[in-house]
KETORSE-437696 format. One line per field, with one value per atom (N, C-alpha, C, O): residue in one letter; x, y, z; residue number from 1; atom name. Coordinates in steps of 0.05 Angstrom, whole numbers. Layout:
N
res = (a	...)
east = (X	...)
north = (Y	...)
up = (Z	...)
n = (NUM	...)
atom = (CA	...)
//
This chain:
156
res = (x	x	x	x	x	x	x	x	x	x	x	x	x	x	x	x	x	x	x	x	x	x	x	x	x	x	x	x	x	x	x	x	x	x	x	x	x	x	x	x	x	x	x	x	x	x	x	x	x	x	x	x	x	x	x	x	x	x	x	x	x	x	x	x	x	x	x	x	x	x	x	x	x	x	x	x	x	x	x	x	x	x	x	x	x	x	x	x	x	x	x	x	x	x	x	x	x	x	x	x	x	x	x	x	x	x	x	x	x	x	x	x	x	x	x	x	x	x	x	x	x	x	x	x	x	x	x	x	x	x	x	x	x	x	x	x	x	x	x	x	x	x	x	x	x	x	x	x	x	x	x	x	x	x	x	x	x	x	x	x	x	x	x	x	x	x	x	x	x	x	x	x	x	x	x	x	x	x	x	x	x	x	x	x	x	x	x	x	x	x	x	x	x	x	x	x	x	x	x	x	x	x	x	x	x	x	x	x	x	x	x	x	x	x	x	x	x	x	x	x	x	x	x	x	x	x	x	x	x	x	x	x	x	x	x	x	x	x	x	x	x	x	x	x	x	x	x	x	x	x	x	x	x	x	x	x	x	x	x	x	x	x	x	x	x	x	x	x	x	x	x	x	x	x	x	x	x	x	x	x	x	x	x	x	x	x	x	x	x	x	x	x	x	x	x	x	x	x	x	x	x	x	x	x	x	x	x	x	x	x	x	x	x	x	x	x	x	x	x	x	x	x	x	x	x	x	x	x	x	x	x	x	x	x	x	x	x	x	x	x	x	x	x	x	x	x	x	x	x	x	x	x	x	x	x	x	x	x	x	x	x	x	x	x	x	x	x	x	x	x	x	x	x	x	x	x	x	x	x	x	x	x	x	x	x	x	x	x	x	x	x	x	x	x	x	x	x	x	x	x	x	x	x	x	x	x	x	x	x	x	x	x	x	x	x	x	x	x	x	x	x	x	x	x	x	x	x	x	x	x	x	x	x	x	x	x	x	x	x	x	x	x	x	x	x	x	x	x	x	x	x	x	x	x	x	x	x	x	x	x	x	x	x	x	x	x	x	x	x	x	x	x	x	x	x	x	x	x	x	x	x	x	x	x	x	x	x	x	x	x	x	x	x	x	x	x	x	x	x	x	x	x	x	x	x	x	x	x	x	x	x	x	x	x	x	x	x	x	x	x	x	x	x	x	x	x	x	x	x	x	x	x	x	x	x	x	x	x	x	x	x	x	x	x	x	x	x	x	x	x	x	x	x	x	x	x	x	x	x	x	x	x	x	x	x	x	x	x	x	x	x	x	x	x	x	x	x	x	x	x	x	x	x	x	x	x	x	x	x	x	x	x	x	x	x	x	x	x	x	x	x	x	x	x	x	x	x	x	x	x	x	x	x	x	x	x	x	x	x	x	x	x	x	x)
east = (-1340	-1331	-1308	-1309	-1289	-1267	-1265	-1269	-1261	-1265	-1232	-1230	-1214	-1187	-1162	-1155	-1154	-1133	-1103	-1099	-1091	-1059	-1041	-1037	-1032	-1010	-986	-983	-966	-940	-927	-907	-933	-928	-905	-900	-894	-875	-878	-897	-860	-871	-893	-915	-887	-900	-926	-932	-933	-957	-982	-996	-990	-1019	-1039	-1056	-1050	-1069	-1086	-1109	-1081	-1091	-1106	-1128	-1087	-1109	-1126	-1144	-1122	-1146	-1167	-1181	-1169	-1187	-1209	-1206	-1237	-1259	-1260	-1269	-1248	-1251	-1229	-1233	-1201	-1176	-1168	-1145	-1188	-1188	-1180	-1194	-1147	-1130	-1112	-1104	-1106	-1082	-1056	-1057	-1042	-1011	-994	-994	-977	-947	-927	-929	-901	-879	-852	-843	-846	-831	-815	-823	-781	-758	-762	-773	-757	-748	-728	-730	-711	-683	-665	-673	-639	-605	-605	-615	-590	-565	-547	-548	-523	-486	-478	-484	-462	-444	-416	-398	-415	-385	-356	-333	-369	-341	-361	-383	-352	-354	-349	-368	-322	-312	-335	-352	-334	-346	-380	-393	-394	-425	-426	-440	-406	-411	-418	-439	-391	-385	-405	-401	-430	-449	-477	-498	-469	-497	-518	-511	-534	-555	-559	-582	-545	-546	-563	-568	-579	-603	-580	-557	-591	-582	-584	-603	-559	-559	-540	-537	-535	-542	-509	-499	-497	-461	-451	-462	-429	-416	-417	-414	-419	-418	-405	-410	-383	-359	-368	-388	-361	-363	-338	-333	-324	-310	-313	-310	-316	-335	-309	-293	-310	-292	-321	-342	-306	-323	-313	-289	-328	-306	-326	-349	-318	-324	-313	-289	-323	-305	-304	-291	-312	-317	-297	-283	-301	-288	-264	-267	-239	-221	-223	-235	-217	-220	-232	-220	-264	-282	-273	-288	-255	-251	-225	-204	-233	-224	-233	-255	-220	-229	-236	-221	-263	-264	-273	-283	-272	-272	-298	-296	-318	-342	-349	-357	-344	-344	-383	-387	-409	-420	-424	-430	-424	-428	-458	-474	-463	-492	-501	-516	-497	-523	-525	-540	-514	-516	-496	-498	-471	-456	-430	-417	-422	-412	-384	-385	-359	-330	-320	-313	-320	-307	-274	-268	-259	-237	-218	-215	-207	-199	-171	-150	-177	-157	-137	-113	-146	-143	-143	-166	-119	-131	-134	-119	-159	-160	-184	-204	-167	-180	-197	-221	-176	-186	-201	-193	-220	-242	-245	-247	-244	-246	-223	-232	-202	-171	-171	-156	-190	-184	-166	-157	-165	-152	-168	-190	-153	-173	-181	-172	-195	-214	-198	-209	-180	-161	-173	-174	-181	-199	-222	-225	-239	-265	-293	-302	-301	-325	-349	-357	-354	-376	-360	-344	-368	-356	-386	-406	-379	-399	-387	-366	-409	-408	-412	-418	-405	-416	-444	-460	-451	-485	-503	-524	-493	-500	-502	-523	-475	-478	-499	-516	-508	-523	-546	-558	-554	-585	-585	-607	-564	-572	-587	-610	-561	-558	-586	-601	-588	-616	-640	-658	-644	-671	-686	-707	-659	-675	-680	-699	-657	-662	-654	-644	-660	-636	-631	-645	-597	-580	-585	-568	-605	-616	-617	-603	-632	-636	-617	-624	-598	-579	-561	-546	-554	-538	-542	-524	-577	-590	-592	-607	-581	-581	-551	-546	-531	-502	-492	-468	-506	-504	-477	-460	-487	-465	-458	-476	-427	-427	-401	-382	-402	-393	-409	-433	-402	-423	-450	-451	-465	-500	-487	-478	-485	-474	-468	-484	-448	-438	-465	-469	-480	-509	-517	-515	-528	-556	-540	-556	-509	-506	-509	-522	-501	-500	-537	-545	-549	-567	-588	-611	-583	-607	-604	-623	-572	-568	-572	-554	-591	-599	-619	-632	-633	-655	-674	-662	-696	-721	-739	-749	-737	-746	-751	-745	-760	-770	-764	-771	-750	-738	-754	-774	-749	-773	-768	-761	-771	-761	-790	-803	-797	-820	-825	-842	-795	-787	-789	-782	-802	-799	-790	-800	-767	-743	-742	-727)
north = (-1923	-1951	-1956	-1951	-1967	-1975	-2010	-2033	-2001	-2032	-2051	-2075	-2034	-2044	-2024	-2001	-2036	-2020	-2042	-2066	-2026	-2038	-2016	-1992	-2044	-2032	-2054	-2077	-2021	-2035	-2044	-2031	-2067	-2075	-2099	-2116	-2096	-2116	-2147	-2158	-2162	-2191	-2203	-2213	-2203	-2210	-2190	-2183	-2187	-2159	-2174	-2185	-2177	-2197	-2191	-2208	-2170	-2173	-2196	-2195	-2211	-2229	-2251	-2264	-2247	-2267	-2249	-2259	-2220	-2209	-2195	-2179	-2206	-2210	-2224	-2237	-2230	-2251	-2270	-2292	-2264	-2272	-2265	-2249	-2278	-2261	-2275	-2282	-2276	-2278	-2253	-2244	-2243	-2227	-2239	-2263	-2217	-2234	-2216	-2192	-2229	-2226	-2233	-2255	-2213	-2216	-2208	-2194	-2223	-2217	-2217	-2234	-2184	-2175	-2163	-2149	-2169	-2158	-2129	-2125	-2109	-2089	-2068	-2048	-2074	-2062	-2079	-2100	-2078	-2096	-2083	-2061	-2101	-2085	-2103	-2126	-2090	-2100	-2086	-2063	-2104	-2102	-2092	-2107	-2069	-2059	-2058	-2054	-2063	-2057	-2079	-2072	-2108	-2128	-2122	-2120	-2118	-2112	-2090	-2098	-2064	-2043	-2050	-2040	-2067	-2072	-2090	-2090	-2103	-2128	-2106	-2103	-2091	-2082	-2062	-2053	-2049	-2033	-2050	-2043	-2076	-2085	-2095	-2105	-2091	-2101	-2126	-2134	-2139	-2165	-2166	-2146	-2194	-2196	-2207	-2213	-2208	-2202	-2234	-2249	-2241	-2270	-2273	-2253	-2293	-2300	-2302	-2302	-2304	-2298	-2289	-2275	-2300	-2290	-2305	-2328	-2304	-2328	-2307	-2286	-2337	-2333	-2340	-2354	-2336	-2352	-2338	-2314	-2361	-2346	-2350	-2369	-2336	-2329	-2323	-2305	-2342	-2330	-2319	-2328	-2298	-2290	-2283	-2277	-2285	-2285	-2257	-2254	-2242	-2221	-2223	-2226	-2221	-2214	-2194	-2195	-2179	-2143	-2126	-2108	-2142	-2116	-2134	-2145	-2131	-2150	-2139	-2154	-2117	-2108	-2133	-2151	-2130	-2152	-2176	-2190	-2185	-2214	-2219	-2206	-2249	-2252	-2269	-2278	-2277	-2285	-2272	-2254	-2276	-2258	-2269	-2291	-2261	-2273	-2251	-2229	-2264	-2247	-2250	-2270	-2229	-2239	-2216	-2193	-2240	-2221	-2218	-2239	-2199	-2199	-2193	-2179	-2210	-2205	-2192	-2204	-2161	-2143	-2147	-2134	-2160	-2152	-2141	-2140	-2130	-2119	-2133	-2147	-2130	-2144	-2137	-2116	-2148	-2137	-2161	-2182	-2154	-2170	-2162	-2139	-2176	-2176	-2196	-2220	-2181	-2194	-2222	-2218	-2241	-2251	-2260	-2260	-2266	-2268	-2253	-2246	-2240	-2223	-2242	-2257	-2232	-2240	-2269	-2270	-2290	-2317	-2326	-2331	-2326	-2332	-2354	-2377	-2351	-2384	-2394	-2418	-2372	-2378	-2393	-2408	-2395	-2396	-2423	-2441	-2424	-2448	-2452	-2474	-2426	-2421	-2433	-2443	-2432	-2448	-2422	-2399	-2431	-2416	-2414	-2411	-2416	-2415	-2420	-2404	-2448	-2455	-2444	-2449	-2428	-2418	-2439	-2457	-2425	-2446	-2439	-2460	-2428	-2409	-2394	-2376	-2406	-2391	-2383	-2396	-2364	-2351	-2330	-2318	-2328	-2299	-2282	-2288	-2249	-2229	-2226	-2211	-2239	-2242	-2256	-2248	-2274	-2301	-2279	-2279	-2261	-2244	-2232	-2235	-2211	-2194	-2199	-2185	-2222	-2234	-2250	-2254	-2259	-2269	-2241	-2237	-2220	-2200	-2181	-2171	-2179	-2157	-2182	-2175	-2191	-2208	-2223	-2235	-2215	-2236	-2268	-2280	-2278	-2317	-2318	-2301	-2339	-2352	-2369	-2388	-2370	-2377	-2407	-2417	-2423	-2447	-2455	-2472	-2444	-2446	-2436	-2439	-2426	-2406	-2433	-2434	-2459	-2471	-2493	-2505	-2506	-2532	-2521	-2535	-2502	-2494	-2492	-2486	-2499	-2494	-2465	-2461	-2450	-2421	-2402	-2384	-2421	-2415	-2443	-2460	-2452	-2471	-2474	-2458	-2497	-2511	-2513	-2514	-2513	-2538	-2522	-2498	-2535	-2536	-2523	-2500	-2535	-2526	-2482	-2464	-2482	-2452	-2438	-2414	-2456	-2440	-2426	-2402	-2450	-2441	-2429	-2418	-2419	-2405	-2374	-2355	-2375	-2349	-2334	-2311	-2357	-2347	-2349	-2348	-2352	-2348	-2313	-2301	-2296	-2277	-2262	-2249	-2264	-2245	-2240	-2261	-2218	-2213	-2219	-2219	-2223	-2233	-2202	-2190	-2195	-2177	-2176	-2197	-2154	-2157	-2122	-2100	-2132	-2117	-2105	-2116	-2071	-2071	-2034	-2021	-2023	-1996	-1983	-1993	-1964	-1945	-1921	-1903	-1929	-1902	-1915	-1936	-1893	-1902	-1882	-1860	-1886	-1866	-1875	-1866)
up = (147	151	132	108	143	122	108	116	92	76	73	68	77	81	99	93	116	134	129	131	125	122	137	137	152	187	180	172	193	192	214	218	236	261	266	250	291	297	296	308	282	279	304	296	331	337	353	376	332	340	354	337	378	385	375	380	359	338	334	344	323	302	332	333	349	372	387	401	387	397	390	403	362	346	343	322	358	350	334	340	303	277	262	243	268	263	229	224	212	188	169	150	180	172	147	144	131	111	130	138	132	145	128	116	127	111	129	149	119	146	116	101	122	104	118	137	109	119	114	92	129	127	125	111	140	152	148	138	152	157	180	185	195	213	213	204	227	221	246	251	263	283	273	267	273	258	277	269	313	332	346	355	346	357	390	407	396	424	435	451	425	435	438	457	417	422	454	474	446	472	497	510	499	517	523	545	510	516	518	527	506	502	536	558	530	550	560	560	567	582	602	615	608	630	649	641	679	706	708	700	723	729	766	781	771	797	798	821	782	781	754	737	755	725	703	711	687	672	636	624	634	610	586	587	569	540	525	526	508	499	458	443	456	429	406	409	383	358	330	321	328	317	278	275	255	235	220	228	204	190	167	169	136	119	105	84	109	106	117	107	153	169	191	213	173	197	217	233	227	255	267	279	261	276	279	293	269	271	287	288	303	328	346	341	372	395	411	419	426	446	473	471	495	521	533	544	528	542	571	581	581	618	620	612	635	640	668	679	681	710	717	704	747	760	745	730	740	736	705	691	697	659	648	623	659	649	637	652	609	603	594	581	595	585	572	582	544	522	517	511	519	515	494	496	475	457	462	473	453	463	431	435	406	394	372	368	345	327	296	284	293	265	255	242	271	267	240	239	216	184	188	183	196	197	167	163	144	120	109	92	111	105	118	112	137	151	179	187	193	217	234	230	258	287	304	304	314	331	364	386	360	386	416	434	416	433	446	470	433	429	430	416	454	466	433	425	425	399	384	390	360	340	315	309	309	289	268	270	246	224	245	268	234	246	238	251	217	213	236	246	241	258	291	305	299	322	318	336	290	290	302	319	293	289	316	326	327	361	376	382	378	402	392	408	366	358	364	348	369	373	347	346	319	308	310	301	325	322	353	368	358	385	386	379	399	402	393	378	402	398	371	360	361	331	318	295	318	307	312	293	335	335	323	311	324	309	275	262	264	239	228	205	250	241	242	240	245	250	274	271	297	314	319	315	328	323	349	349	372	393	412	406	444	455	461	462	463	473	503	502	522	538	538	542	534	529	503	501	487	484	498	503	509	539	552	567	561	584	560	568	542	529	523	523	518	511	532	524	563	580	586	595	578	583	556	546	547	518	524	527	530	540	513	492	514	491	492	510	459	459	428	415	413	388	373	379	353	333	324	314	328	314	306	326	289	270	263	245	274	270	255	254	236	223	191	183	178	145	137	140	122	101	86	68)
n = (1	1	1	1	2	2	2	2	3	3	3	3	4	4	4	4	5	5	5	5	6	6	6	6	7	7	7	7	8	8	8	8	9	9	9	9	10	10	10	10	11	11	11	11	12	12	12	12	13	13	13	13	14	14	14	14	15	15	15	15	16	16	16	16	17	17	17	17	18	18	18	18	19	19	19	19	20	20	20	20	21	21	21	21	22	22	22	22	23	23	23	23	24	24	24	24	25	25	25	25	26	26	26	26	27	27	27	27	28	28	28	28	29	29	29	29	30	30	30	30	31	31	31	31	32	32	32	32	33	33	33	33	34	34	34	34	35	35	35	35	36	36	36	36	37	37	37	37	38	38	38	38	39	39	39	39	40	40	40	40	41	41	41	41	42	42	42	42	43	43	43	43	44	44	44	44	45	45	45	45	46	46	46	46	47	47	47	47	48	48	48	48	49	49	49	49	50	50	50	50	51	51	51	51	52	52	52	52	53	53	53	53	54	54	54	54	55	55	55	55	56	56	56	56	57	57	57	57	58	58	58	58	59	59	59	59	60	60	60	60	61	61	61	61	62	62	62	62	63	63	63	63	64	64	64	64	65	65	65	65	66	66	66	66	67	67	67	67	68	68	68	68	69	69	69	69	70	70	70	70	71	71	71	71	72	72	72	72	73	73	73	73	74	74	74	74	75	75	75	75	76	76	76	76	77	77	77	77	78	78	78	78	79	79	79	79	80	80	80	80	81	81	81	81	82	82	82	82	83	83	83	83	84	84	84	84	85	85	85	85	86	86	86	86	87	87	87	87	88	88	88	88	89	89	89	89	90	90	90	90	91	91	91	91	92	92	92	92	93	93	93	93	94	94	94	94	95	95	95	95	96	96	96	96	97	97	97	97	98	98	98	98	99	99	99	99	100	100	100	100	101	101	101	101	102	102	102	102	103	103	103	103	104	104	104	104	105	105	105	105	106	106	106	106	107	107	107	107	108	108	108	108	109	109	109	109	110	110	110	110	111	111	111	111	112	112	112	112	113	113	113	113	114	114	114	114	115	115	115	115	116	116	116	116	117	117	117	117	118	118	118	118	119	119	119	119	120	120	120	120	121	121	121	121	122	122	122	122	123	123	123	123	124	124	124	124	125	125	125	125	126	126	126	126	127	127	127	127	128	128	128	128	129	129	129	129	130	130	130	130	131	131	131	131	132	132	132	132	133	133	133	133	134	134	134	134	135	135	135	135	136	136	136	136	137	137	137	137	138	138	138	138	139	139	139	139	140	140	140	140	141	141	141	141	142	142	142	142	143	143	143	143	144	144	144	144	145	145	145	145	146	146	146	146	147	147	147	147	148	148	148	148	149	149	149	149	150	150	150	150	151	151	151	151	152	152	152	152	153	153	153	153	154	154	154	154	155	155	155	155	156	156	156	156)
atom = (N	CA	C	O	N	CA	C	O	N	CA	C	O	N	CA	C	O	N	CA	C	O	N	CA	C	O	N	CA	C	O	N	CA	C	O	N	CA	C	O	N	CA	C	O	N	CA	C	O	N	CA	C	O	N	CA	C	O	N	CA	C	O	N	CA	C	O	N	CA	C	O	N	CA	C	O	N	CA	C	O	N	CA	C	O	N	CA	C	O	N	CA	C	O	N	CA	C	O	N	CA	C	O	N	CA	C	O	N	CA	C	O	N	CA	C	O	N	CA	C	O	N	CA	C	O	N	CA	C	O	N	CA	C	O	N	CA	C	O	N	CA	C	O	N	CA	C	O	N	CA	C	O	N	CA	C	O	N	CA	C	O	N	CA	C	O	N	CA	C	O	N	CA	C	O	N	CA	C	O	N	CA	C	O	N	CA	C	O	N	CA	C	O	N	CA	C	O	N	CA	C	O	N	CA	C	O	N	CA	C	O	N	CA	C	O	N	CA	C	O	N	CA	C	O	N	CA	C	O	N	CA	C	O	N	CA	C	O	N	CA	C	O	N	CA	C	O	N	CA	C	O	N	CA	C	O	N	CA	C	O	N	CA	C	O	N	CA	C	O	N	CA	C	O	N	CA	C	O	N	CA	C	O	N	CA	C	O	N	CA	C	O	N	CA	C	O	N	CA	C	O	N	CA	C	O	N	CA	C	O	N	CA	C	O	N	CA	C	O	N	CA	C	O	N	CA	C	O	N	CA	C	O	N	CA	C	O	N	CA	C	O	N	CA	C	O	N	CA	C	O	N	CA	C	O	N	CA	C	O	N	CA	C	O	N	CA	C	O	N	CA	C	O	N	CA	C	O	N	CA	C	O	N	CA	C	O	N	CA	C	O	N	CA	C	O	N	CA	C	O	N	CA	C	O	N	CA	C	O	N	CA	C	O	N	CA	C	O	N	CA	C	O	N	CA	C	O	N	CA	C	O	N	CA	C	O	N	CA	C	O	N	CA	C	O	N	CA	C	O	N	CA	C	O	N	CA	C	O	N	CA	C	O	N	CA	C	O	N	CA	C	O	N	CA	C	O	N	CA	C	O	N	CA	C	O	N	CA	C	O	N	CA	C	O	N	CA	C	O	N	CA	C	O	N	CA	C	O	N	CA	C	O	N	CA	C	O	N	CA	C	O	N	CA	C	O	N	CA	C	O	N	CA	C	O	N	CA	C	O	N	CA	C	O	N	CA	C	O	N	CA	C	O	N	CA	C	O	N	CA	C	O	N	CA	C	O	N	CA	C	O	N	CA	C	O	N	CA	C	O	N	CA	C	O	N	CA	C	O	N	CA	C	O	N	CA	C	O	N	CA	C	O	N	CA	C	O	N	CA	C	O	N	CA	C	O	N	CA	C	O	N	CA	C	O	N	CA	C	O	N	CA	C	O	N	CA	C	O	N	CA	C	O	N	CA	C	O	N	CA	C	O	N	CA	C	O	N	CA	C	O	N	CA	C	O	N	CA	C	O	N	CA	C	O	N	CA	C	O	N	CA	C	O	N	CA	C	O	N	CA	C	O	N	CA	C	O	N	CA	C	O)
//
């Protein structure tokens, strides 16, 4: 008989409700980073959910690490999920105080990371100041993020 078991599972692990008596101690500890290092090229591979037409957003995005990344971009996703980002803008110093060159969403590349990997959405990420222009171009961006949960099985 074991008197203590400690598991390393995904935030939302259903455990604890399928449990009789789920008088568990739970901790929710960061583990990992990740970083979008080719803004254009993630879009352009990423997994978009399947929608009923196309739908645009055109996204400034700011980096201060990696200029490359920083920019306007024109995200086209089609029916099946597939998506082609195209740069329309280079650079866009949001820090300096540049404009967002009429950019429906503008965000950190932190703020991208944590939409597209499943840590926050889009919602909360906008009622926190996080991503920032209309509600509107939200909800179209974020009914196409599929909901799913981050999650690293590997300890190094």
């Amino acid at each position: 008989m074991a008197d203590r078991l400690m598991m390393t599972v995904p935030e939302d692990d259903p455990l604890p409700f399928l449990l009789p008596d789920p008088r568990i101690r739970q901790e929710l500890q960061p583990y990992f980073m990740s970083r979008i290092v080719d803004v254009e090229g993630f879009l352009a591979q990423y997994p978009f959910e399947s929608g009923e037409g196309e739908d645009e957003v055109i996204l400034a995005v700011e980096d201060e690490h990696a200029p490359w990344n920083r920019g306007v971009f024109r995200l086209r996703i089609d029916a099946s999920g597939r998506a082609h980002a195209q740069r329309m803008a280079e650079g866009w110093p949001a820090a300096a105080g540049g404009s967002a060159d009429g950019a429906e969403l503008a965000c950190d590349i932190q703020t991208l990371t944590a939409l597209l990997l499943g840590g926050r959405p889009a919602a909360l990420l906008h009622e926190t100041g996080r991503l920032r222009g209309s509600r509107e171009a939200v909800r179209r961006l974020q009914r196409r993020i599929p909901r799913r949960t981050t999650y690293l099985a590997d300890f190094f």
